[in-house]
C-alpha positions as CSV (number, residue, x, y, z in Angstrom):
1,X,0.0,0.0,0.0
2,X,1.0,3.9,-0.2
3,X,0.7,6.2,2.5
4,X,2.3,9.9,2.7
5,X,5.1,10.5,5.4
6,X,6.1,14.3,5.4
7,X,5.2,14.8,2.3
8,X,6.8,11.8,0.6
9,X,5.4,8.8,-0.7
10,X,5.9,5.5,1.3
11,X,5.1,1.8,0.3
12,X,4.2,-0.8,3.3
13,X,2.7,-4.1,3.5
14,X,-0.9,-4.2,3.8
15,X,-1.8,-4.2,7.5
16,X,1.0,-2.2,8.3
17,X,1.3,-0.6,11.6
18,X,2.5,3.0,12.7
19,X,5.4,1.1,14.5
20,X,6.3,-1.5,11.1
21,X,6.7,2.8,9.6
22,X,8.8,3.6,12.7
23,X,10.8,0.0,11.6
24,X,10.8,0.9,8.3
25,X,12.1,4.4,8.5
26,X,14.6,3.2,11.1
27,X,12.9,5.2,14.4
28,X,12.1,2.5,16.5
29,X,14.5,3.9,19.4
30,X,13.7,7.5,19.2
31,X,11.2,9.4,20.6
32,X,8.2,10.3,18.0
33,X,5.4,12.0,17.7
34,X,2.9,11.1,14.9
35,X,0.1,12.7,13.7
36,X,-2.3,10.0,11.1
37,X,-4.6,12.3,9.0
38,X,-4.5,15.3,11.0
39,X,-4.7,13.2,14.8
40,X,-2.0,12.8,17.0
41,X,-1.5,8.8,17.6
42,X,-0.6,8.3,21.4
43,X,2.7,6.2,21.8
44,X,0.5,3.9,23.2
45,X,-1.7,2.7,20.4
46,X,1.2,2.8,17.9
47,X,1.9,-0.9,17.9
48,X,-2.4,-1.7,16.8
49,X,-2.8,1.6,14.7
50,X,-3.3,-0.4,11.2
51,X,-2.8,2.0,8.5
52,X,-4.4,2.3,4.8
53,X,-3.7,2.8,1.4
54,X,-4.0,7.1,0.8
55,X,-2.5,7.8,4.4
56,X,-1.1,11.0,5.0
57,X,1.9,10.9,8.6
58,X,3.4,13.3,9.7
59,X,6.5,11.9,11.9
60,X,8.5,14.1,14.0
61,X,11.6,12.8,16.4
62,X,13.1,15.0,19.3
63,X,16.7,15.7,18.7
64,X,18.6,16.8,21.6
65,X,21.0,19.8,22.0
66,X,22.0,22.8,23.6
């Protein structure tokens, strides 16, 4: 299936879960806020959020500095 992530078109299994994208895009460590079609996703309910074909994420990790 294809789904948007910041702007950019992304192809996933069908059945694909926000934390098989945070696999995929290599984020499973970091800290991540994602919003699915305009709603913000609680860390929580990332692992049974299923997503679907026309998606649009936005994905934003915390990088820390001074």
């Amino acid at each position: 299936m294809q789904i948007e992530v910041n702007g950019d078109s992304i192809e996933l299994a069908d059945g694909a879960t926000l934390v098989d994208l945070l696999t995929q895009m290599e984020l499973t460590n970091m800290r991540v806020a994602i919003e699915l079609n305009l709603e913000i996703i609680p860390r929580s309910e990332h692992g049974q959020t299923a997503l679907k074909s026309g998606d649009k994420l936005e994905v934003v990790h915390a990088i820390g500095g001074g």
